[in-house]
C-alpha positions as CSV (number, residue, x, y, z in Angstrom):
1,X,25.9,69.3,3.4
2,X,27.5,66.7,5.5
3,X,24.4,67.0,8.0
4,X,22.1,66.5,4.8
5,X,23.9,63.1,4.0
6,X,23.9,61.8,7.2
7,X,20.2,62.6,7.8
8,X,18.8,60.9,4.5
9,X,21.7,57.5,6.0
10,X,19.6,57.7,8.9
11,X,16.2,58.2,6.7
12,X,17.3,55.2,4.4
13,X,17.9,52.6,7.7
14,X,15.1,53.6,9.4
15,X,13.1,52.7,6.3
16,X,15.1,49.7,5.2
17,X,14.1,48.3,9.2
18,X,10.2,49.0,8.7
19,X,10.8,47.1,5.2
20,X,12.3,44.1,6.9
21,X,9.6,44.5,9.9
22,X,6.8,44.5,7.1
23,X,8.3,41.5,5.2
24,X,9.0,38.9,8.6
25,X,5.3,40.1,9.1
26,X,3.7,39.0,6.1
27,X,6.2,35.4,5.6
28,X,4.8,34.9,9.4
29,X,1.1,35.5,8.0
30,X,1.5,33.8,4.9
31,X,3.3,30.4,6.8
32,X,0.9,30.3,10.2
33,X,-2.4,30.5,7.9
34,X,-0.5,27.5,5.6
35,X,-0.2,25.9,9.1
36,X,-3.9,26.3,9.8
37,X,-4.5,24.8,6.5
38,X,-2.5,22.1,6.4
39,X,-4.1,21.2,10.0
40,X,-7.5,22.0,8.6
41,X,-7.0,19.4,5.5
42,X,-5.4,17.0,8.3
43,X,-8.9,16.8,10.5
44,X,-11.3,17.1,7.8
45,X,-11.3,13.8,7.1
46,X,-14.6,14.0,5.4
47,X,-16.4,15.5,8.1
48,X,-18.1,18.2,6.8
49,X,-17.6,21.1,9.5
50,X,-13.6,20.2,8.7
51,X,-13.8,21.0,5.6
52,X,-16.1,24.5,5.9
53,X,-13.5,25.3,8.3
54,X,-10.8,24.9,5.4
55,X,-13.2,26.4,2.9
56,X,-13.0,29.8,5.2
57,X,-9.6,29.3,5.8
58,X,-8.3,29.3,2.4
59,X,-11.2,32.2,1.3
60,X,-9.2,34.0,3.9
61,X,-5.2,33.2,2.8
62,X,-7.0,34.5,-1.2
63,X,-8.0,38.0,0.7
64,X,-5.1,38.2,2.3
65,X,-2.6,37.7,-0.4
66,X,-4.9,40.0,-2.4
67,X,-4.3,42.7,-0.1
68,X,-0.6,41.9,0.2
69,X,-0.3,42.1,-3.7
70,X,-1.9,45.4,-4.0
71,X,-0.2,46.9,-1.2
72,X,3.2,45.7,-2.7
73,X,1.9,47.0,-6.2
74,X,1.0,50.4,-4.7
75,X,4.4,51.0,-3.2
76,X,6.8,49.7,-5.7
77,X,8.4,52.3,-7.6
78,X,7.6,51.8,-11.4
79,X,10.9,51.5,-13.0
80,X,12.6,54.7,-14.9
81,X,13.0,54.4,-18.4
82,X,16.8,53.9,-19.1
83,X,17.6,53.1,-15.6
């Protein structure tokens, strides 16, 4: 029994690490590709390949954060009635 506990410890802080891994990831993602953005908007100044460039930029931060929000979706845990 004790061995049982112990195991699912270990389980639950190997799990808990990936989780954090996963999340500095993603904030990483999410702020470089705000960086690029912010530089894009920064050098458009009305020239016309800039601004493309921050057109494809930000087409690519929507996908992204799509993808994030389904993934989070699919893997939170729908809460249990009465809990």
């Amino acid at each position: 029994m004790q061995a049982d506990i112990q195991a699912a410890i270990t389980d639950l802080g190997t799990k808990v690490t990936n989780l954090t891994t996963v999340n500095a990831s993603a904030i990483a993602l999410i702020n470089g590709i705000a960086a690029q953005i912010t530089a894009a908007v920064t050098a458009a100044d009305n020239d016309a390949d800039a601004v493309a460039a921050v057109t494809a930029i930000a087409d690519t931060v929507q996908a992204q954060a799509a993808s994030l929000a389904a993934a989070v979706s699919a893997n939170t845990p729908s809460a249990k009635p009465g809990a």
